[in-house]
Residue frames as qw, qx, qy, qz and C-alpha x, y, z in Angstrom:
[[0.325, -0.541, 0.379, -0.677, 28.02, 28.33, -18.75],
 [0.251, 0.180, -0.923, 0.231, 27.90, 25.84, -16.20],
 [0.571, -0.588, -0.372, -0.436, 25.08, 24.55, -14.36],
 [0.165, -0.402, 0.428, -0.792, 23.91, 25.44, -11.17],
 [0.491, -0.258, -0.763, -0.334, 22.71, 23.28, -8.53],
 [0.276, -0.505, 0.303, -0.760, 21.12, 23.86, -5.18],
 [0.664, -0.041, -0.745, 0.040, 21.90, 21.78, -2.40],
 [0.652, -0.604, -0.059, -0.455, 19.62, 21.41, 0.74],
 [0.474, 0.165, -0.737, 0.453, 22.38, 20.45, 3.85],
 [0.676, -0.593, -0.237, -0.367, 20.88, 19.47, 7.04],
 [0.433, 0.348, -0.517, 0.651, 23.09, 19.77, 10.21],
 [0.511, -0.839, -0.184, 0.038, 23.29, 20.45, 13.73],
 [0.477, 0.389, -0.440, 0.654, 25.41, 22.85, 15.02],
 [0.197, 0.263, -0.734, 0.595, 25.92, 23.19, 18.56],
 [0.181, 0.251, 0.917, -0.251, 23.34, 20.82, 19.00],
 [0.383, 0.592, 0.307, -0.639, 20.72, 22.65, 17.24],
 [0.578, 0.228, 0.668, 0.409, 19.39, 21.77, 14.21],
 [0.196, 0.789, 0.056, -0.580, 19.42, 23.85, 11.17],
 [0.709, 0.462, 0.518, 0.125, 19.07, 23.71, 7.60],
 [0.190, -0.560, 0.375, 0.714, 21.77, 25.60, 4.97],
 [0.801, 0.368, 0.420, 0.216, 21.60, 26.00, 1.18],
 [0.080, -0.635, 0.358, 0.680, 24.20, 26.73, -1.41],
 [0.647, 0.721, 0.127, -0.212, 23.83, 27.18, -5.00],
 [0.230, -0.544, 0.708, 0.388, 27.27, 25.25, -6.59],
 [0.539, 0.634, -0.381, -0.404, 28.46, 23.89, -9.67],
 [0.190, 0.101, -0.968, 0.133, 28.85, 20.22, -8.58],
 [0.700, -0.233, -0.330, -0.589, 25.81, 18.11, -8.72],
 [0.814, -0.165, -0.553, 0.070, 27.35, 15.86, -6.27],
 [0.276, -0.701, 0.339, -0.563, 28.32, 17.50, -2.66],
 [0.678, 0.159, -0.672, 0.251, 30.61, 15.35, -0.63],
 [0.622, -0.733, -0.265, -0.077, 29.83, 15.49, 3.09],
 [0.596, -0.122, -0.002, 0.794, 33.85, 17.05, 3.42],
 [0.123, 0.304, 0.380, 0.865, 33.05, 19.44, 0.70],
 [0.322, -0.765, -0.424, -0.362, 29.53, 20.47, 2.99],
 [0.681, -0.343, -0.277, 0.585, 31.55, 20.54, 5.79],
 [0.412, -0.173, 0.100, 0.889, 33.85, 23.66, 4.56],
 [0.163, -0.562, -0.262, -0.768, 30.86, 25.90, 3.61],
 [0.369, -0.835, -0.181, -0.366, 29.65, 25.74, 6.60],
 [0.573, -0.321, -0.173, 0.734, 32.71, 25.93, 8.35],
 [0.163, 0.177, 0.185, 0.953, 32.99, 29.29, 5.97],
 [0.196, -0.630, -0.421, -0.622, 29.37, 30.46, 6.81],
 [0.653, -0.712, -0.184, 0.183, 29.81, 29.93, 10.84],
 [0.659, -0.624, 0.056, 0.417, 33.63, 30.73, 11.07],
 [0.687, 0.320, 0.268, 0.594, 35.01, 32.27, 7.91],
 [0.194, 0.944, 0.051, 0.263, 35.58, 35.92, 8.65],
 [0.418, 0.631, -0.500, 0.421, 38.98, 37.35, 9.46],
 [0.284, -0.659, 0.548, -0.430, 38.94, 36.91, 13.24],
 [0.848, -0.134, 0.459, -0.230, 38.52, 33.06, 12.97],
 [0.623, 0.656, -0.379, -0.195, 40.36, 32.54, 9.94],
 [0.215, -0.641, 0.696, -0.241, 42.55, 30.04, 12.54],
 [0.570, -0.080, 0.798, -0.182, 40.37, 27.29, 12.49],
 [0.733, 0.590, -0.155, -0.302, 39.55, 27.20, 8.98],
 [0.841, -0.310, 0.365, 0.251, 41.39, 24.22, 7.60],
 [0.083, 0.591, -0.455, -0.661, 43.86, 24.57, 4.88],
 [0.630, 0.437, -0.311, -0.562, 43.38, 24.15, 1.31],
 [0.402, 0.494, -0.770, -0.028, 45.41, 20.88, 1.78],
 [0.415, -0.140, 0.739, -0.512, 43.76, 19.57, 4.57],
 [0.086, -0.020, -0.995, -0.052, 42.23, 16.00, 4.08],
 [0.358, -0.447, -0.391, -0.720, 38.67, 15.17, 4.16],
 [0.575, -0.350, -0.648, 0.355, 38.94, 13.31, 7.55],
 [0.398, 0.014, -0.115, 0.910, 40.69, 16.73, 8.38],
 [0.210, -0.180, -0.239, -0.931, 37.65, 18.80, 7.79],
 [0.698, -0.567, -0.315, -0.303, 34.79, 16.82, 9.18],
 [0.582, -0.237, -0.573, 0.526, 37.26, 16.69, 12.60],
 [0.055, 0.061, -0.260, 0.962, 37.64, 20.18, 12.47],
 [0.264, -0.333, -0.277, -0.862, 34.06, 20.65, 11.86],
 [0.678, -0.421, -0.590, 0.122, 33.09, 18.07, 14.27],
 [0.507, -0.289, -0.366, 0.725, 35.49, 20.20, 17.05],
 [0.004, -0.060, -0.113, 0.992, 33.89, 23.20, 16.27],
 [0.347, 0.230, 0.675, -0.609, 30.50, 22.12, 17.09],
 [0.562, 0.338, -0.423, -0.625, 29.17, 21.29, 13.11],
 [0.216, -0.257, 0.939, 0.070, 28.04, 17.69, 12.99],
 [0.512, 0.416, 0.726, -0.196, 25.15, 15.09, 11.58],
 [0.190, 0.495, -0.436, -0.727, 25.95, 16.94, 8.07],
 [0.476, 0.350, 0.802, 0.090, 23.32, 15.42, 5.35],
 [0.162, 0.343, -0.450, -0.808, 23.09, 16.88, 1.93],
 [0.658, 0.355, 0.572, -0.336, 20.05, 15.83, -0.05],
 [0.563, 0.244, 0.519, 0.595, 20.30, 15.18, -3.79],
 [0.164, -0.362, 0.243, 0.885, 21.02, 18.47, -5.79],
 [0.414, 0.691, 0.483, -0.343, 18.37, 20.39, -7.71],
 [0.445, 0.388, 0.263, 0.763, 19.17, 22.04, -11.21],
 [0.102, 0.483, 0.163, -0.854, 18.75, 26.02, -10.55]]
């Protein structure tokens, strides 16, 4: 089984700070790769499914979008074992 690690992302979104964790299987969490969760946790249900980027989309691609939809200052702290 793979470990599990749990990574503390700091963020503002529309202007307001606020603090996310997710429990993944990469000890290292690229500031793209934080991005798209919380794109998915703010904008990921079916009626917004528009601005989600695609699987293929670049990392530039993903911190723009997330930038344009109101996600920015993304900081991930080092990863915990679960």
């Amino acid at each position: 089984m793979a470990e599990v690690y749990t990574h503390l992302i700091a963020y503002l979104f529309k202007d307001e700070q606020r603090e996310q964790s997710f429990e993944l299987t990469d000890a290292v969490l690229p500031d793209h790769v934080a991005a798209l969760h919380l794109l998915r946790l703010h904008f990921g249900d079916g009626e917004n499914s528009l601005t989600m980027p695609t699987a293929d989309s670049a990392p530039d691609e993903i911190m723009q979008q997330a930038l344009l939809l109101g996600i920015s200052d993304i900081r991930s702290q080092p990863a915990a074992p679960v």
